[in-house]
N, C-alpha and C positions, 0 to 999 in steps of 0.2 A: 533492568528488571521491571517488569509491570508491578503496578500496583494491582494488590488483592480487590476483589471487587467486596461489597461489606453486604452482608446479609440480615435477614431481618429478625435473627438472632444474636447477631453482634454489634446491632447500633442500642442506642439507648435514647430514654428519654427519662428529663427530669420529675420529679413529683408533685411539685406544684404545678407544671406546663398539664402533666396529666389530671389533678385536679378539679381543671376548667369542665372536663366531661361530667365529674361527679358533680359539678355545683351546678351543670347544666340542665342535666336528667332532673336533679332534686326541683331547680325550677319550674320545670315541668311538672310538678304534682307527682314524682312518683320517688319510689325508696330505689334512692341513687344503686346502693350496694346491692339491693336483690334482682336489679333488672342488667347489672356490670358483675356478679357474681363474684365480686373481690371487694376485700374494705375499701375504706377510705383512705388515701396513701397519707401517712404521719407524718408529722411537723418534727419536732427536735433539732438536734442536732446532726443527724447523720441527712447525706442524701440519700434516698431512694431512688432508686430508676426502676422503668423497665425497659423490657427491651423494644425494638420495634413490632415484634410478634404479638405479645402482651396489648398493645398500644390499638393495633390492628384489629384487635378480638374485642377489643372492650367497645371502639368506634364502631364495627360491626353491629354489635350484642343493641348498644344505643339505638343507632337508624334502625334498628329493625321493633323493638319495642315503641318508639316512637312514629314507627312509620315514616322518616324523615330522608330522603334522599338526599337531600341539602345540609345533612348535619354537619361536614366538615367546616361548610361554609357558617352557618350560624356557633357552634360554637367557638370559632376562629375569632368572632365578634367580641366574644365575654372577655378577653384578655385585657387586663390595665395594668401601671407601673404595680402595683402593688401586689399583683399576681406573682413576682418575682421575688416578693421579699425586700431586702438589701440592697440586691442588685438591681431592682427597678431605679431604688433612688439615684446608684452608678449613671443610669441611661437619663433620670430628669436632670441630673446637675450637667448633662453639655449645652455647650449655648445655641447650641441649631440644631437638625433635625439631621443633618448631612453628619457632623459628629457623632451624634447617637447613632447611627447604622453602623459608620465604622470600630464605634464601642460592642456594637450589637456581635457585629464576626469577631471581635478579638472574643467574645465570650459565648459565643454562642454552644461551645462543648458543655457548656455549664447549664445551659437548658435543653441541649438534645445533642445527640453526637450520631450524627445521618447523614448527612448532605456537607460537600466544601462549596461556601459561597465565593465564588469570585468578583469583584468590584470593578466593571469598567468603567472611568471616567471620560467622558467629553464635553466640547464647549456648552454642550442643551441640556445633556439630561445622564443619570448613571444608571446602570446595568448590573442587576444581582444576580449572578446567574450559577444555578444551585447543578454541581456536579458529582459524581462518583456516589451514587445514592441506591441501595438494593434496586432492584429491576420489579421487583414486586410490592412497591409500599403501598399502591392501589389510590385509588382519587381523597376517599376521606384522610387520609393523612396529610397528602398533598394538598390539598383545599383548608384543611386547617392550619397546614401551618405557613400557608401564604395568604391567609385572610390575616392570622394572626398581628402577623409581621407588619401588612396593612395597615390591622384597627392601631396597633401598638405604637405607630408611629402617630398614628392621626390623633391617639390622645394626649402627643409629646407635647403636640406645637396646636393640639383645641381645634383643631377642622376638618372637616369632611373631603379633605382631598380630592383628587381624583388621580389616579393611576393611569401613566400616558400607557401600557401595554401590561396584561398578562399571561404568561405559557403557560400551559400542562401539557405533559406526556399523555396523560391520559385523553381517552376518545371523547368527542364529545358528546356531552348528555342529550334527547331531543329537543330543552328548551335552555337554553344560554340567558335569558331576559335576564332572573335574579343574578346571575355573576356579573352581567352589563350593570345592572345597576347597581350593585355593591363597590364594585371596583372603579367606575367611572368611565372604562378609558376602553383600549379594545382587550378581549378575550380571546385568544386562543389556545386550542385544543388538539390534541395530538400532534405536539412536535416534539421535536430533536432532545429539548432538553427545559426544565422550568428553569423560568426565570421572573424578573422586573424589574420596568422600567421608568424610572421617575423623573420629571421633570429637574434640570437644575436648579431650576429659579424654589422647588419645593424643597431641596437641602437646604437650602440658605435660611429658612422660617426657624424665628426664633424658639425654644422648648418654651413650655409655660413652669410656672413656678414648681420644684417638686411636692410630691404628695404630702399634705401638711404632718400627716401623723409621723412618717417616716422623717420630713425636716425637725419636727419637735422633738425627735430621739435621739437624732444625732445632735441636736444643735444642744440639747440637756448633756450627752455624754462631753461633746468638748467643753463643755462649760462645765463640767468635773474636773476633766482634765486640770485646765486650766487653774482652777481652786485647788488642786490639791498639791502644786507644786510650788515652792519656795517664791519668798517677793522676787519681782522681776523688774527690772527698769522699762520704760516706754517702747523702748527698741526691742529689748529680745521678746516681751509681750507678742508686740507686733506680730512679727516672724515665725514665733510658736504657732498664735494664732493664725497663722495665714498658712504655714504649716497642713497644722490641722483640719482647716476647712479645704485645698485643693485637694488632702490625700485622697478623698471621693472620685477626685475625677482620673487617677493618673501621679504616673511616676511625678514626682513636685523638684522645679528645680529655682534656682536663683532669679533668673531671671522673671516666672511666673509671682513669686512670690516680690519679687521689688516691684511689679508691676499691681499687685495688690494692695502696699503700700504705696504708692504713685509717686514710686521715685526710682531712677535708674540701678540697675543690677551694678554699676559701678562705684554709684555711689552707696546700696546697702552694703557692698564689698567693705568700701572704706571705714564704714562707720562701725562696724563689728569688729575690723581689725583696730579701729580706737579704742575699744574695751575690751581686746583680747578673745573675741568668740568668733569662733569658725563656722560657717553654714551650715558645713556636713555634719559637724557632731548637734550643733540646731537641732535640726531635720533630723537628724537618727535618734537623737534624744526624744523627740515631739513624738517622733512616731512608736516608741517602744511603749512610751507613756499611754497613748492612745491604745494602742495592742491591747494593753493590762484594763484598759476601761471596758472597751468592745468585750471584750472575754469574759470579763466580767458581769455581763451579759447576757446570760441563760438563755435567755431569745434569740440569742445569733447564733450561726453555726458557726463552725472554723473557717467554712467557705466563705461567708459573708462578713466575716473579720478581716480575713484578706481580700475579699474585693471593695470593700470598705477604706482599706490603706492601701487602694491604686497596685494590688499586684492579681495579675489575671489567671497566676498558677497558684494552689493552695502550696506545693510545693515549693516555692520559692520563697513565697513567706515565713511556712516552717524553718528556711535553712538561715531568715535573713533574722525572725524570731530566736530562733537557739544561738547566734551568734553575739545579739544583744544579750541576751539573758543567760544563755548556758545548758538551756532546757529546750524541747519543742512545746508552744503552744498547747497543747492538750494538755500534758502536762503539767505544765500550768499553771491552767483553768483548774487541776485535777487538786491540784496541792493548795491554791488559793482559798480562805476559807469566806472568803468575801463575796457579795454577789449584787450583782443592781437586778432591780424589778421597775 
């Protein structure tokens, strides 16, 4: 059976990703919303999207008030961890840049749901090569959100990269100079399919530290955490706490965690089994306790509660939430009369 081709009614895009356009225009000197004809998309707790139709009219409406043919490409620039909320910090705790990308496709629904990227890897360089994408997205969507992905990486790891190659579907403009020189490397224009391609030796560059605001919030929540549960000997300490700092990045398991305390998975094994504690109730314990912090949290969504505790489906966490507790997550949040600010 083929797969359905997706249209520019049934893709989506996240509301902070759309954002970037309103903080742009405003840049510019002008009222974001009377020149995009739609509010401001809202924070809370729900996700907004729109679709790619929506997406398409607003970038439109933009370059043409602007006069800017280049808009995809410059607002594509504005993009930093923090533009994502939560999940930006997900993308600064990997230790390279090559991480963060493949963190980037495990979540990439979570900021736009258009394109399937595909990852080829070889000895020199990897290969994002973005398929099954409406046939009509047009160049500003495409140029934004391959510049995006671009700047996004270059402000993981603090450099000005440069990009060994980039495709567009689209035809090319009469002057290519500003995408030569944004992108680095070579450009091209009306082919088969977009893509990019990066040098290997550029995955391997370290992230720089994450966004301090974003470290200060979560580093304050697990240090809640931590204070509000019963004395603990040095050991289970440890393990909570190591717990709690990899859930950021991913499923946490023995191994990751004995390696945090810099002693082998064989031997945390032993040494818990000498006081009678098991990893997995550890870990399940740590993370439920975490959940009820995050939530507690009015600033987070549900989404970024569970991308917070390393699960990449919100689903999944509701099913792993109600099994701890009894309840789904919202829930809750709903009945808890507690709140951090």
């Amino acid at each position: 059976m083929s797969k359905i081709q997706p249209t520019l009614q049934t893709v989506y895009y996240a509301s902070n990703y759309v954002g970037l356009l309103f903080d742009y225009v405003a840049a510019q000197g002008l009222n974001a919303e009377d020149v995009l004809g739609e509010p401001r998309p809202s924070g809370g707790n729900s996700l907004q999207v729109f679709t790619g139709a929506q997406w398409q009219c607003l970038l439109q409406r933009a370059a043409v008030a602007l006069d800017d043919s280049l808009l995809g490409l410059h607002v594509g620039q504005t993009i930093e961890p923090a533009t994502l909320g939560a999940l930006g910090y997900v993308f600064t705790a990997c230790q390279h840049l090559g991480a963060a990308l493949l963190r980037w496709q495990q979540y990439e629904r979570l900021i736009s749901n258009v394109e399937t990227s595909v990852l080829t890897l070889s000895p020199v360089a990897v290969e994002i090569v973005f398929v099954n994408a409406p046939k009509d997205l047009g160049p500003l969507i495409d140029e934004a959100a391959l510049t995006a992905i671009v700047e996004f990486s270059r402000r993981l790891i603090g450099q000005c990269a440069a990009v060994s190659e980039v495709c567009f579907v689209n035809p090319a403009p009469k002057d290519i100079s500003a995408y030569e020189a944004y992108f680095g490397g070579v450009v091209r224009f009306a082919q088969p399919v977009t893509s990019l391609r990066i040098d290997f030796g550029l995955l391997q560059q370290p992230v720089l530290q994450p966004d301090a605001t974003l470290l200060a919030m979560m580093e304050h929540q697990v240090s809640t955490l931590l204070a509000s549960m019963p004395a603990m000997d040095h050991l289970e300490r440890g393990v909570r706490e190591a717990v709690a700092n990899l859930a950021r990045s991913g499923e946490v398991s023995i191994e990751q965690v004995a390696e945090q305390m810099h002693i082998t998975s064989r031997t945390l094994h032993r040494r818990l089994a000498r006081v009678e504690l098991k990893f997995s109730q550890l870990r399940d314990d740590t993370l439920v306790h975490l959940a009820k912090v995050h939530l507690r949290d009015r600033r987070l969504s549900l989404n970024e509660v569970a991308w917070l505790l390393g699960y990449s489906e919100h689903s999944v966490f509701t099913r792993a939430f109600s099994r701890w507790t009894g309840m789904p997550p919202q829930r809750w949040r709903d009945s808890s009369g507690e709140a951090l600010t």
